[in-house]
C-alpha positions, -999 to +999 in steps of 0.1 A: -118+169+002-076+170-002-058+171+034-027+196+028+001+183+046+027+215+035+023+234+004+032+205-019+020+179-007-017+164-005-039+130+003-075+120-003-080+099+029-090+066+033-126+050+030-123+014+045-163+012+042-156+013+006-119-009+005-105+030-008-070+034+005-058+069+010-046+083-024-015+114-024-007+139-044+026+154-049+028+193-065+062+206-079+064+240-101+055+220-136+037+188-128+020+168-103+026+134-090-001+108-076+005+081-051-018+055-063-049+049-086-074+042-066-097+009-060-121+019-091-131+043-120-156+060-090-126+068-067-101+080-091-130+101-106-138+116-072-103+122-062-097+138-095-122+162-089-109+170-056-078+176-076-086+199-102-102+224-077-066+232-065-055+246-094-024+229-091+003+219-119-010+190-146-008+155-132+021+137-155+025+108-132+007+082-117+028+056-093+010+025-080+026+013-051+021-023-049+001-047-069-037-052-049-067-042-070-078-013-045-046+006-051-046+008-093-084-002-108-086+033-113-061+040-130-078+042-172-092+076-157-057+090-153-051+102-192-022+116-207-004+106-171+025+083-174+020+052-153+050+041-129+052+005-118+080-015-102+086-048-123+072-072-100+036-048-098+042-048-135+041-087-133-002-084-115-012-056-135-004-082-168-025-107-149-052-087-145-053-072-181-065-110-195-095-102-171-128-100-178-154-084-159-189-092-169-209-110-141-196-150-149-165-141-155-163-126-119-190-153-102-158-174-114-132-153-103-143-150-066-153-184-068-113-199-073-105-171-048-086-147-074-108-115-059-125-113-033-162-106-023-154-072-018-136-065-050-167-077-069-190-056-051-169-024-064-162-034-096-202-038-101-206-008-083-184+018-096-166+005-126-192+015-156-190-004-190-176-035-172-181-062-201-154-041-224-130-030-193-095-031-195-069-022-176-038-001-196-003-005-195+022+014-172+046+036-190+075+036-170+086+005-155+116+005-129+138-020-113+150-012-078+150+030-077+135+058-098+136+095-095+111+118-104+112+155-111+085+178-112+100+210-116+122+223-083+101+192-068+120+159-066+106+120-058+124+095-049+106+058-057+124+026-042+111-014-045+112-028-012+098-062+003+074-052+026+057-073+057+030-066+033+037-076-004+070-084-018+066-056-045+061-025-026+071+010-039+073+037-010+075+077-026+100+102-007+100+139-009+131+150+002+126+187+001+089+181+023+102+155+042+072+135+037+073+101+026+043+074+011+043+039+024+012+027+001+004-007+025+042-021+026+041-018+064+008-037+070+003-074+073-016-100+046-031-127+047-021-168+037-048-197+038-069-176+059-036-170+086-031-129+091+003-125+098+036-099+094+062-113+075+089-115+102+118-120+079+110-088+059+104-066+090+143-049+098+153-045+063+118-031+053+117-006+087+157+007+075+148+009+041+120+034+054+135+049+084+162+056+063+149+086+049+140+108+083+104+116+071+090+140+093+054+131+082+046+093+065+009+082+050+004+046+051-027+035+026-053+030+056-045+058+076-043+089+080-008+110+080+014+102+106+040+123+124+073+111+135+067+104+167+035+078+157+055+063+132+081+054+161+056+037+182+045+021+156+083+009+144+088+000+180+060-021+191+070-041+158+102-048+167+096-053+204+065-078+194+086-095+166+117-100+193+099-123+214+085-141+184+102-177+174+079-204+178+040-213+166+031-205+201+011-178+213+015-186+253+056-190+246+054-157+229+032-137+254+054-151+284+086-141+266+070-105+260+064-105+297+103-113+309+120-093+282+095-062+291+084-069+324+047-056+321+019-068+297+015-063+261-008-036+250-037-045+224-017-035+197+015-059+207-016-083+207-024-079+179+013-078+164+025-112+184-004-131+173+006-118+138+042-128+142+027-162+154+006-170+126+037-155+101+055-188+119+027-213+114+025-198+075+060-213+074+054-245+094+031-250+074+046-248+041+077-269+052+052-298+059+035-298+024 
């Protein structure tokens, strides 16, 4: 089932059992808009359906908002939709169109680490016809920003480098206030190191913050009001302040002096992040 935010705008929440992130949906008077394609045919079939019982304007777009399988391997079930890509996602989805996806080509696959375990399992699962799968070609590819009418219903789509992916597109609605973050404010992962990149984290929180979004969905989550999403902005800065050495003890005592309590578990979580983020580096400048 959809999760109304206001009368325009929509989201099929998350399934981490699954690797689904949450999918929106964006309703003006002509067409509809959707925030990502979901992680298989299965998901994009089932959100559809969700879809169509609104009786809501014709989906004409489709915008994937960063370049990870679970976000646009459903996107063949999206037809007569233009697809909207930044040029760097553009760059991932070519990548994965000389795929294949019968069972050696993805024993092979997972075994140079190109998917992971995960991404097989769903692909087997919920992708039907495998062997002659292939991925389509966006329709509208942008640059830096795009804009997006859907009849007395405008979005705004920006690139931005993310602590996430370097290729993230976030989705504002000025007129709802509401504003889709896909995963461009998580963390990733680098030779088996989670960490935030640190270098990305101001510019990426004022590109965001920039637009006063009442409500914001990130793609594990589920909608956030202002007031979480400034917790959340502040314990990243605060964590990512006392942050500039491969040293988790240096980096929990500084936390201490600057703040003069303990960390919480999320700060935790976010220093050791910040940490790894400078070993990621260290390491990189040693090979």
């Amino acid at each position: 089932m959809l999760t109304q935010i206001n009368q325009s705008n929509y989201y099929l929440a998350n399934d981490d059992a699954k690797e689904r992130p949450a999918l929106g949906l964006v309703c003006g008077d002509k067409y509809s808009l959707v925030i990502d394609a979901g992680n298989s045919a299965q998901h994009a079939r089932d959100f559809l359906r969700e879809v169509k019982a609104l009786n809501v304007p014709p989906v004409k777009y489709v915008v994937i908002t960063h370049g990870h399988w679970d976000h646009f391997l459903g996107v063949n079930e999206f037809e007569d939709t233009s697809i909207i890509v930044n040029s760097l996602t553009n760059e991932t989805i070519k990548q994965w169109q000389r795929y294949s996806f019968d069972d050696d080509s993805l024993q092979r696959y997972r075994d140079s680490s190109l998917i992971t375990e995960q991404c097989v399992e769903v692909i087997k699962d919920e992708i039907p016809e495998r062997e002659s799968f292939k991925l389509v070609s966006p329709d509208i590819i942008f640059q830096n920003q795009l804009t997006i009418d859907l009849g007395n219903k405008v979005c705004l789509l920006e690139t931005i480098k993310g602590t996430h992916t370097d290729d993230s597109t976030i989705v504002y609605v000025p007129d709802n206030k509401v504003i889709y973050l896909g995963d461009c404010a998580y963390g990733t992962t680098t030779n088996s190191l989670f960490h935030y990149k640190q270098s990305h984290l101001l510019p990426m929180i004022e590109s965001i913050t920039k637009y006063e979004a009442t409500y914001s969905l990130l793609g594990h989550e589920s909608i956030c009001d202002r007031d979480e999403m400034n917790v959340y902005w502040n314990e990243l800065t605060a964590t990512s302040r006392v942050v500039d050495s491969t040293s988790m003890e240096e980096a929990l005592d500084s936390f201490k002096k600057e703040y003069r309590r303990e960390p919480n578990s999320n700060e935790k979580f976010f220093i050791k992040a910040f940490v790894n983020d400078r070993k990621v580096h260290s390491n990189r400048d040693k090979s």
